[in-house]
Residue frames relative to the residue before (quaternion, step in Angstrom):
aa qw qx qy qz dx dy dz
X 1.0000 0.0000 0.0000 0.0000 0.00 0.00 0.00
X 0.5284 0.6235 -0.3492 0.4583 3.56 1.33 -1.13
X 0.7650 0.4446 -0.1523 0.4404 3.47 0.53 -1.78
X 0.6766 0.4213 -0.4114 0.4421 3.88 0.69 -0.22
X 0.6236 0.5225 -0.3655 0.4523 3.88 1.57 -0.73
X 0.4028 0.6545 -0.3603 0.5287 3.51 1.46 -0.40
X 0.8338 0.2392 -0.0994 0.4875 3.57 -0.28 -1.14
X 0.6487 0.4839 -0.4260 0.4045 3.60 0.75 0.53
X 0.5051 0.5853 -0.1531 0.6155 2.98 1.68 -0.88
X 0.4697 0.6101 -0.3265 0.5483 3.80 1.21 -0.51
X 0.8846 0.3029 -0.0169 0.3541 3.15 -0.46 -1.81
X 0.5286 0.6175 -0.2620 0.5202 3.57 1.74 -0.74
X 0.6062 0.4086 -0.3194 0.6030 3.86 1.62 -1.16
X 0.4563 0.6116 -0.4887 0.4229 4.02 0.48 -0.15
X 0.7404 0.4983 -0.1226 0.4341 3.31 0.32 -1.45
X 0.7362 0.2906 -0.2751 0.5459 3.39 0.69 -0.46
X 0.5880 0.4195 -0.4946 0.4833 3.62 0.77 -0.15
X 0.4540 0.6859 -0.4612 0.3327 3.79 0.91 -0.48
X 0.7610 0.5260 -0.0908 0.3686 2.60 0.64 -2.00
X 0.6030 0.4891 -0.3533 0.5218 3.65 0.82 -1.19
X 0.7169 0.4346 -0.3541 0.4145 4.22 0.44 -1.23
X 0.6269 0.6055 -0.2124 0.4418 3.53 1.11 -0.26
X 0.6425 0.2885 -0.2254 0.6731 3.39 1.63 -0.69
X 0.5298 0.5656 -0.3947 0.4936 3.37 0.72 0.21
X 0.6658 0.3581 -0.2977 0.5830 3.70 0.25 -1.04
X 0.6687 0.4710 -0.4520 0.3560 4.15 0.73 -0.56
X 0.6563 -0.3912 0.4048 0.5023 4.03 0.91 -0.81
X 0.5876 0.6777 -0.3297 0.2945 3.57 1.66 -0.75
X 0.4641 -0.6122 0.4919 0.4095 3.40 -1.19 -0.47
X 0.3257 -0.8325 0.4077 0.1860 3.31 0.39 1.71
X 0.7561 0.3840 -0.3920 0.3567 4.17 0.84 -0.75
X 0.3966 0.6528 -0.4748 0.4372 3.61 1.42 0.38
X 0.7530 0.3726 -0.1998 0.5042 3.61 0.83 -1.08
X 0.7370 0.2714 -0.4149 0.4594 3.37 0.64 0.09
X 0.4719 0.3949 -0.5988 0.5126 3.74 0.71 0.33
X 0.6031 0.4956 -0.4699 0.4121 3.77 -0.16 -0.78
X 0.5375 0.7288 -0.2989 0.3010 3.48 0.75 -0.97
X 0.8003 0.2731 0.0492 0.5315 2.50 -0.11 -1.92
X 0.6607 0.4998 -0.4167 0.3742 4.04 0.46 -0.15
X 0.8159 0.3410 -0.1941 0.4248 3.25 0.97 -1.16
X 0.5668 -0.4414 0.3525 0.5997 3.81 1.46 -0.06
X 0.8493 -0.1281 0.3097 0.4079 2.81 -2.24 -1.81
X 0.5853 0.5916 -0.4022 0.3816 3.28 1.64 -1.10
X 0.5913 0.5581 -0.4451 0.3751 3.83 0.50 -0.31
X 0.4438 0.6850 -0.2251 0.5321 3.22 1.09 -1.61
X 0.7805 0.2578 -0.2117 0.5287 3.98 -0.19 -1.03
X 0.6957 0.3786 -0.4581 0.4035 3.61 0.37 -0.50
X 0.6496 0.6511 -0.2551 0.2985 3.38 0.81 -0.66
X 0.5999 0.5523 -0.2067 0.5407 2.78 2.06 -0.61
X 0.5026 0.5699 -0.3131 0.5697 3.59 1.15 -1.28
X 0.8674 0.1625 -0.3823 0.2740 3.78 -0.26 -0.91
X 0.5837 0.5596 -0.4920 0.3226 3.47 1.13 -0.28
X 0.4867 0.6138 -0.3938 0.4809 3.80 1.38 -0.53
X 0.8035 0.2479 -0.2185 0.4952 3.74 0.46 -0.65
X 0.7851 0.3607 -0.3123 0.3950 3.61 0.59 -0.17
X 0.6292 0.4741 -0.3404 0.5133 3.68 0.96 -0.02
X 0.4783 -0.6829 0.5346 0.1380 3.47 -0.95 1.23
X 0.5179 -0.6548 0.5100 0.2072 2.96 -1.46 1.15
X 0.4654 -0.6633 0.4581 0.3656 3.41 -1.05 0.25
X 0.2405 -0.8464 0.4246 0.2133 3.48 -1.17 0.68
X 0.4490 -0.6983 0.3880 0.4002 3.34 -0.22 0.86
X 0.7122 0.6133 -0.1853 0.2869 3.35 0.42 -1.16
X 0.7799 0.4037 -0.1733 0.4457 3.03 1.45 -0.73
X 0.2956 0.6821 -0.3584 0.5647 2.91 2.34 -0.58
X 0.8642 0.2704 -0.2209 0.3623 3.58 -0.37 -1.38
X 0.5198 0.4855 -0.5489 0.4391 3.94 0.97 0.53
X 0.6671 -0.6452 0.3240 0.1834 3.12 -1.62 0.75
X 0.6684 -0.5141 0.4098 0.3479 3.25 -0.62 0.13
X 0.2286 -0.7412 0.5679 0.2755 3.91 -0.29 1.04
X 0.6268 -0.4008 0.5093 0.4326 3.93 -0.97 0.61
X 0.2606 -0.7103 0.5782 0.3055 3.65 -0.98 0.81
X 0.7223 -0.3987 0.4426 0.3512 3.41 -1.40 -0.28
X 0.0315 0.8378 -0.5433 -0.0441 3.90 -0.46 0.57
X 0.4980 -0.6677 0.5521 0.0363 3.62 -1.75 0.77
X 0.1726 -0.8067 0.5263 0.2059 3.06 -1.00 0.21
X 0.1129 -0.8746 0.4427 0.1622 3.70 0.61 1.14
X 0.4533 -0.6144 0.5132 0.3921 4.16 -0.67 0.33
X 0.2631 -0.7469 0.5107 0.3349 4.08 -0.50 0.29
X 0.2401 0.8764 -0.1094 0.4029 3.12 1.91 -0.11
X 0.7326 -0.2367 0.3728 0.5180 3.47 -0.33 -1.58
X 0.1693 0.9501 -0.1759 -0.1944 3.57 1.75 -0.25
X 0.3010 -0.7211 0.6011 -0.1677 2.78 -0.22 2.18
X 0.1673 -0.7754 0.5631 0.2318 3.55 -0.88 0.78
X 0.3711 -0.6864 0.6252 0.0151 3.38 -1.93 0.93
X 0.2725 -0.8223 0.4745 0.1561 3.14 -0.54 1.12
X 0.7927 0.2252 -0.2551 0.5059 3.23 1.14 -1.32
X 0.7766 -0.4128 0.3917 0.2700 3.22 -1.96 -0.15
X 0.3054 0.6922 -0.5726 0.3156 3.52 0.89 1.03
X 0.3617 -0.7645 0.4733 0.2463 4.21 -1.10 0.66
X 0.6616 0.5761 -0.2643 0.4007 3.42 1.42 1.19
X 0.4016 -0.5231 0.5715 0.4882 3.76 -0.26 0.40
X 0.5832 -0.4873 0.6498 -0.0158 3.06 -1.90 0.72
X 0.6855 0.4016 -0.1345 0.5922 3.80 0.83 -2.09
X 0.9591 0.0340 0.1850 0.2116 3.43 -0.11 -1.85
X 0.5096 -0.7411 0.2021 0.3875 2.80 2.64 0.88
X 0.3554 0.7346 -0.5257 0.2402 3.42 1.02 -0.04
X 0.4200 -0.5467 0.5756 0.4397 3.90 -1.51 -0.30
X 0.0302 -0.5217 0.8210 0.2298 3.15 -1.67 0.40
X 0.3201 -0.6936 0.6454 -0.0024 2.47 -1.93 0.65
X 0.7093 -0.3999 0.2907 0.5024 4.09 -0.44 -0.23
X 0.4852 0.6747 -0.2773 0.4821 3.29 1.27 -1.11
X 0.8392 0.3153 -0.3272 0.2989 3.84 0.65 -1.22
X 0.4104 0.7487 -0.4395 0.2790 3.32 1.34 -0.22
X 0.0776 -0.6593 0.7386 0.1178 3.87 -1.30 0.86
X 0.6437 -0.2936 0.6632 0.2440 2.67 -1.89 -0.88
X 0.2140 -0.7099 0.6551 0.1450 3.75 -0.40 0.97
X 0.0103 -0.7646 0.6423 -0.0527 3.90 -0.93 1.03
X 0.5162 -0.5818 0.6046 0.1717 3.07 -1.69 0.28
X 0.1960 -0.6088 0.7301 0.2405 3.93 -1.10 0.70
X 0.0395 0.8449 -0.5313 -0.0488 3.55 -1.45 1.58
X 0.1900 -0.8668 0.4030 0.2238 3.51 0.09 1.13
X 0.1064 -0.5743 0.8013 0.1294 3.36 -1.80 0.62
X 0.8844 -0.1128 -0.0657 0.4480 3.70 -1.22 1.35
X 0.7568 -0.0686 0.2092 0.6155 3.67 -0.24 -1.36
X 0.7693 0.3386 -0.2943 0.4550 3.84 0.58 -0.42
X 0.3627 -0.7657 0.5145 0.1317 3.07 -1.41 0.86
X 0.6367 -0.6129 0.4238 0.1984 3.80 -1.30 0.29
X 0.2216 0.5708 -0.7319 -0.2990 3.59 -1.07 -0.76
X 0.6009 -0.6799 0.3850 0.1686 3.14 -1.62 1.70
X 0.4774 0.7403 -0.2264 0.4157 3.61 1.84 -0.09
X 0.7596 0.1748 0.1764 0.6012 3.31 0.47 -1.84
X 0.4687 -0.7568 0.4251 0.1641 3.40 0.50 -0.82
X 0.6592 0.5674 -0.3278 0.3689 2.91 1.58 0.10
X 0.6847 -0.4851 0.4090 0.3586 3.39 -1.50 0.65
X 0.1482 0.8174 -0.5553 0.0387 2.88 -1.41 1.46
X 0.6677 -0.4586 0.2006 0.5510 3.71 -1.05 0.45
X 0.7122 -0.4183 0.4653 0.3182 3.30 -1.62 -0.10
X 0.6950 0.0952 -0.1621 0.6940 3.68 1.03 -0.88
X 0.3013 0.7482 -0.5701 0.1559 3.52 -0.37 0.74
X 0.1678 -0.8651 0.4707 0.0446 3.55 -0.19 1.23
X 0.6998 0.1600 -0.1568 0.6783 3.52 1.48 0.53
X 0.2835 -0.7563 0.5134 0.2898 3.69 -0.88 0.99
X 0.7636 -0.4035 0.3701 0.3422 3.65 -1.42 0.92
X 0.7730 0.5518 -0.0366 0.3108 2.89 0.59 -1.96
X 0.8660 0.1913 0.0392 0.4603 3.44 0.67 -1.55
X 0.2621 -0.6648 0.5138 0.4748 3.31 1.75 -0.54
X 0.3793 0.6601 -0.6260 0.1690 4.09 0.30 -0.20
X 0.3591 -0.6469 0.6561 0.1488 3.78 -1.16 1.05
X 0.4115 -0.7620 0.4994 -0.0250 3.55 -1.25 1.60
């Protein structure tokens, strides 16, 4: 009897870690849903389903298949790098030249759980990172 409450309790913690890596990859707070999980049974399990069915957005095709608008771009100094918005061929701080070369891509840090984004490329970046690895995009 010991050994069958064991292994239900097993397979019952599965499920909630499912569940928690699943609200996690969605934007949720994945150890809310797997304590809820696992405390309240299957009935958690179903709610958890029901709200992600009603509260997550379908994908649109249509908008999927429009292009990308041209992001937004900076001029960073290579210098002291201070960022420039407008279109002038001088640091601002420390008089240096910019040139074409300094222009990025202005980006967004986007987070999923503990790990962050660059809103550009997509790649994983540090927590304080003021430029992504990847894209050079300025944060």
């Amino acid at each position: 009897m010991a050994g069958e409450l064991v292994l239900v309790v097993f397979v019952w913690a599965i499920v909630a870690f499912a569940v928690a890596i699943d609200a996690s990859r969605r934007g949720r707070h994945g150890g809310f849903w797997a304590v809820l999980t696992f405390v309240t049974g299957l009935f958690g399990a179903i709610v958890y389903g029901v709200v992600v069915l009603v509260t997550d957005d379908p994908v649109d095709e249509e908008a999927a298949a429009e292009p990308k608008p041209e992001s937004e771009r900076v001029r960073v100094c290579p210098t002291c790098s201070s960022k420039h918005d407008d279109a002038q061929n001088y640091c601002g701080e420390c008089g240096a030249e910019l040139g074409p070369e300094d222009e990025r891509p202005v980006g967004r840090r986007l987070r999923t759980g503990s790990r962050r984004y660059c809103s550009n490329c997509k790649s994983e970046i540090g927590r304080e990172a003021g430029t992504c690895p990847s894209c050079g995009a300025v944060f």
